[in-house]
C-alpha positions as CSV (number, residue, x, y, z in Angstrom):
1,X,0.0,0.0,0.0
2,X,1.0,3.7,-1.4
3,X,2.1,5.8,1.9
4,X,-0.6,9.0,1.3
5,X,0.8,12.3,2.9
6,X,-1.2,15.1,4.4
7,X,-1.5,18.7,2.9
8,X,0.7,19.8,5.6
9,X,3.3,17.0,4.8
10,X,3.4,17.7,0.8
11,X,3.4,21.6,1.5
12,X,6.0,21.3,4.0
13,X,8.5,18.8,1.8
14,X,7.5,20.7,-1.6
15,X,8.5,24.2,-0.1
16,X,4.8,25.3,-0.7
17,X,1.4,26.5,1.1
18,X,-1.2,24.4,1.5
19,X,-3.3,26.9,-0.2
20,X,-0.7,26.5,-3.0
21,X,-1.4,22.8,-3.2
22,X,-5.4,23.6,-3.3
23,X,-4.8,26.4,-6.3
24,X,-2.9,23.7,-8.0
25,X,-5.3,20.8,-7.3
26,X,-8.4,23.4,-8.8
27,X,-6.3,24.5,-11.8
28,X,-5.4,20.0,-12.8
29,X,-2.4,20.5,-12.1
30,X,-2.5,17.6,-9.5
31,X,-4.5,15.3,-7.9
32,X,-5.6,13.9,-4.5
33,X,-7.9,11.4,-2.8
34,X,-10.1,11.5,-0.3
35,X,-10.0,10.3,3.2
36,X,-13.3,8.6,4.9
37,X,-14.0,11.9,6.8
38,X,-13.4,14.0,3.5
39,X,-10.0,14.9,4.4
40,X,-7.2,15.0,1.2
41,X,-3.9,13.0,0.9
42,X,-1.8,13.1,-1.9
43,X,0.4,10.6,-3.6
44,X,4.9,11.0,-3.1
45,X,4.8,11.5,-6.6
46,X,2.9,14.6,-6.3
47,X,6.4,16.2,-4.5
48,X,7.8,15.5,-8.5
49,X,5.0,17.3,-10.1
50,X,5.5,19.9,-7.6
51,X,9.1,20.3,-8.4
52,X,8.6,20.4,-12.1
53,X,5.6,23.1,-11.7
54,X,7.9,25.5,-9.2
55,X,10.4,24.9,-11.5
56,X,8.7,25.8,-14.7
57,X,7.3,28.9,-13.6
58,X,10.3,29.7,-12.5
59,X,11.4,30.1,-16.0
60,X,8.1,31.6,-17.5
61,X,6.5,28.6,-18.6
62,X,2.6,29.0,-18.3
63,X,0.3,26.8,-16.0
64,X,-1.7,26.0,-19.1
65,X,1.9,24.8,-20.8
66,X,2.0,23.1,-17.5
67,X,-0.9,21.7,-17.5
68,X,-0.7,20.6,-20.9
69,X,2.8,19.0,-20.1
70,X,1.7,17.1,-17.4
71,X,-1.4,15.1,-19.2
72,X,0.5,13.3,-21.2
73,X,2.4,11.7,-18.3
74,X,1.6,8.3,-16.4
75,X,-0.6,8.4,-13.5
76,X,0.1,5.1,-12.1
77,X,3.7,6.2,-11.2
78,X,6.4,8.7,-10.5
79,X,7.4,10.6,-13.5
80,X,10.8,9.3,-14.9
81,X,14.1,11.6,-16.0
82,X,13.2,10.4,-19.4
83,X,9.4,11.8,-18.9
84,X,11.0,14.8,-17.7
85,X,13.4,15.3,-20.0
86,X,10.8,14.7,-23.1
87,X,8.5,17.4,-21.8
88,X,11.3,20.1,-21.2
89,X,12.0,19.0,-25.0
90,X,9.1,20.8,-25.8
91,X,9.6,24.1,-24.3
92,X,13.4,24.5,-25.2
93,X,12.8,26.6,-28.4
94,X,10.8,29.1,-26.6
95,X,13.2,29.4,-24.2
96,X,16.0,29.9,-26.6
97,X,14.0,32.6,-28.1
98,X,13.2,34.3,-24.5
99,X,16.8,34.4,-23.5
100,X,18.1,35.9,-27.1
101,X,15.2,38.7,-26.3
102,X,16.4,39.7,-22.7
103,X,20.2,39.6,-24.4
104,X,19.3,42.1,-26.9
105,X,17.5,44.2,-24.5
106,X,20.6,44.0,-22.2
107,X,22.5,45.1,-24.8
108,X,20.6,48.1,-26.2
109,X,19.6,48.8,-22.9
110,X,22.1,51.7,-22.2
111,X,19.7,53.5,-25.4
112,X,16.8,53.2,-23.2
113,X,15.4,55.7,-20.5
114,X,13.2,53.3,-19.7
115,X,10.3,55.4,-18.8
116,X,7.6,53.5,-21.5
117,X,7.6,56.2,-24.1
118,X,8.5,54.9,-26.8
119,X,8.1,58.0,-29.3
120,X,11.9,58.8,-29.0
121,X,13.4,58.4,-32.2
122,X,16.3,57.0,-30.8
123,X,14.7,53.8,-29.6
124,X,16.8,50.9,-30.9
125,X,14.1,48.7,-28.7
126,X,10.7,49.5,-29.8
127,X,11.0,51.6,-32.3
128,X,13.7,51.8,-34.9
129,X,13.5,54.7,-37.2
130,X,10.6,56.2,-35.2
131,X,8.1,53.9,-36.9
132,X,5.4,54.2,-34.4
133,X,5.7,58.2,-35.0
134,X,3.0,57.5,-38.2
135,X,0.3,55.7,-36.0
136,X,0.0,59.0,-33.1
137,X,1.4,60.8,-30.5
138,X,2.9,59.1,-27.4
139,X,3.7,55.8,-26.3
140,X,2.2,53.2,-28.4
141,X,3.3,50.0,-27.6
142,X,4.0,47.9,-24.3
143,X,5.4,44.9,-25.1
144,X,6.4,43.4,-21.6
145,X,9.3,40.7,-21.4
């Protein structure tokens, strides 16, 4: 028989709130059972999918990629290094792209006053050549990183 852990004992091991665990329980992103007296209890494997979540959003992966990444993945056991390293597979090109963004923003950055108008014809960032100039005055797009 499967040792079941509390809320407080998966919160407490993953680094998490309980509250956490519930948001992520509502939003599919995990799963528990139910005790006699309507209490939950998860699964160990849940501390995996916990890891992998945290872990993901740490580097600006959605929960709906999440979400998405984590259906295809057995339910009848602990996710595997090969599970895991199949489903990062799928994310590596964004990535790639994200980190080649920030690294041209970090290098035109000493060109920006950062203050979000982004009329000047100066900007390198957001607007070469003072393109946006033809569609109004002021700032006319926000594109956040």
């Amino acid at each position: 028989m499967t040792t079941l852990l509390t809320p407080s004992q998966v919160a407490e091991r993953a680094g998490v709130t309980v509250s956490a665990l519930h948001f992520y329980e509502r939003e599919g992103l995990i799963t528990s059972t139910r005790t006699a007296g309507n209490q939950r209890r998860y699964r160990r494997d849940v501390l995996r999918r916990l890891a992998f979540i945290r872990t993901s959003q740490r580097v600006g992966i959605s929960l709906a990629q999440i979400r998405d990444a984590l259906a295809t993945l057995p339910l009848d056991r602990a996710p595997t290094k090969a599970d895991w390293s199949r489903l990062s597979q799928r994310w590596r090109a964004a990535l790639d792209e994200r980190i080649a963004r920030l690294q041209r923003l970090r290098d035109d950055l000493d060109g920006c006053i950062g203050c979000g108008c982004l009329s000047l014809r100066t900007c390198r960032l957001q607007n070469p050549q003072d393109a946006l100039a033809s569609e109004g005055p002021g700032p006319r797009l926000l594109d956040p990183l």
